[in-house]
C-alpha positions as CSV (number, residue, x, y, z in Angstrom):
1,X,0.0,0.0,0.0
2,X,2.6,2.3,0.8
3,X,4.8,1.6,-2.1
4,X,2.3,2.3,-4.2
5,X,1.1,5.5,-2.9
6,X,5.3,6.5,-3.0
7,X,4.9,5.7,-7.1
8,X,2.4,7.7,-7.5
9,X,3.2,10.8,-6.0
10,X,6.7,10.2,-7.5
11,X,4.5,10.4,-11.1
12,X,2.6,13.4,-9.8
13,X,6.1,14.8,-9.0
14,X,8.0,14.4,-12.1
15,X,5.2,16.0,-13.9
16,X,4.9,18.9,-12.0
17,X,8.5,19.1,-12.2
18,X,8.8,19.1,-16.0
19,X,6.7,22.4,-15.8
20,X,8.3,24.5,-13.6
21,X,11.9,24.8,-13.0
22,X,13.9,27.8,-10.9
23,X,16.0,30.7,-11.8
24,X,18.5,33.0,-10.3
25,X,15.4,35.6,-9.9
26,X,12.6,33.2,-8.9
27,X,14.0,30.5,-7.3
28,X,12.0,27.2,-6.8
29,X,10.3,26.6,-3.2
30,X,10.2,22.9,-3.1
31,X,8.2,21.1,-0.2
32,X,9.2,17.4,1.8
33,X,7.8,15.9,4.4
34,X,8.5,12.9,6.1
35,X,6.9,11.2,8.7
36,X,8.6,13.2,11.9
37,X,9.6,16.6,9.9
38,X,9.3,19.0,7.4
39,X,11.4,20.6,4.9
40,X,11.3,23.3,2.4
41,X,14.1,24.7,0.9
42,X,15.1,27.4,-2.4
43,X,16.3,25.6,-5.2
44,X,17.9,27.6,-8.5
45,X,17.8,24.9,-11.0
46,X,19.4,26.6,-13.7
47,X,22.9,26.5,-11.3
48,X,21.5,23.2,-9.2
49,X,22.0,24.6,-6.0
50,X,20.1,25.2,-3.1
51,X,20.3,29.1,-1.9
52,X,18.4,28.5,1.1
53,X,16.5,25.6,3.4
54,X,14.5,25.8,6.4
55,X,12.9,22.2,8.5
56,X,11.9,21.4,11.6
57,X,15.8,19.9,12.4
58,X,17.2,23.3,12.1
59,X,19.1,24.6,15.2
60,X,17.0,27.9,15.7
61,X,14.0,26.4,15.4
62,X,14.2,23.0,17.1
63,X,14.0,24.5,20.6
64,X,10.8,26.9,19.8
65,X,9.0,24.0,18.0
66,X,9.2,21.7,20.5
67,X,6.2,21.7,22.4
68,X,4.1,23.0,19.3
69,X,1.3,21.0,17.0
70,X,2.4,20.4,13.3
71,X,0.4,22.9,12.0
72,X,2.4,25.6,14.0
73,X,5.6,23.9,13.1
74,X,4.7,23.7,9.2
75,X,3.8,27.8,8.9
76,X,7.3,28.7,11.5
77,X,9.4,26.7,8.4
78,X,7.2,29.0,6.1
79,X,8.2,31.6,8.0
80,X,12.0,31.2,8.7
81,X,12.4,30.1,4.6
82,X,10.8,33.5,4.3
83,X,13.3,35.4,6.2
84,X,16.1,33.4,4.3
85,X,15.0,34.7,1.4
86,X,14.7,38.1,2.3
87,X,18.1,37.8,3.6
88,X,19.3,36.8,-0.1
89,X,17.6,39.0,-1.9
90,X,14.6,37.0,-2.9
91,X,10.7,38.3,-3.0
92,X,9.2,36.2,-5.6
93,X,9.1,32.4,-6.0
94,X,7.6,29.4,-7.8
95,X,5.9,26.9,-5.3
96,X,6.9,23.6,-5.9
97,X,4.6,20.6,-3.5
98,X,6.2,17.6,-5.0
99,X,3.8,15.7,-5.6
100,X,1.3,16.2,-2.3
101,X,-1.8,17.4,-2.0
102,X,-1.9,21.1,-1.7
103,X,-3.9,21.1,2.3
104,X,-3.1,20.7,5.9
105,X,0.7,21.0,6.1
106,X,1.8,22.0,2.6
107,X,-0.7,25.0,2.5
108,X,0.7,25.8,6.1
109,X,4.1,25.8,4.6
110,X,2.8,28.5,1.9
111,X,0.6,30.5,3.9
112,X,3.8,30.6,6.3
113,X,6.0,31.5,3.6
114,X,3.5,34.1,2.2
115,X,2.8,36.0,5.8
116,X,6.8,36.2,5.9
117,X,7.1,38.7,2.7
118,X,7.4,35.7,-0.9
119,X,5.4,36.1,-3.2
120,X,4.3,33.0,-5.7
């Protein structure tokens, strides 16, 4: 069961993938979740490098997201990717949810990023 629900949003992925891509200027915001944590990081695909990443792991936010729901966790990563990308010079993005369904966590994400200044 889970295998197959890992194919297909590894099909929904790729083709959402083929029609967006990042740049220097608007950078990619790509979305991951596992079963404990979150991730969402900037992604300039014409270079392949990341130019900034925010989770729940990360050092400055670990210790205030510890006694918080996943909700509140999934909009502070919103948040601090948002800062990061103030901090280099980003405002606008493209919004990347490989692949899952655009409620609960991932929307948190967005709406996180979206309070904290990116636009997509």
């Amino acid at each position: 069961m889970i295998n197959r629900e890992i194919k297909k949003r590894d099909r929904i992925r790729r083709r959402v993938r083929s029609k967006i891509s990042g740049s220097t200027e608007r950078p990619r915001l790509s979305v991951f979740k596992s079963s404990k944590h979150l991730y969402a990081q900037l992604v300039d695909d014409t270079t392949a490098t990341t130019l900034a990443h925010a989770s729940t792991l990360s050092p400055d936010l670990k210790t205030d997201l510890s006694d918080k729901s996943g909700m509140e966790k999934a909009k502070a990563v919103g948040m601090r990717i948002a800062e990061l990308a103030k901090e280099a010079n980003i405002s606008t993005c493209v919004f990347d949810r490989s692949g899952y369904a655009y409620h609960g966590l991932v929307k948190e994400i967005a709406d996180g990023a979206r309070e904290g200044g990116l636009k997509f």
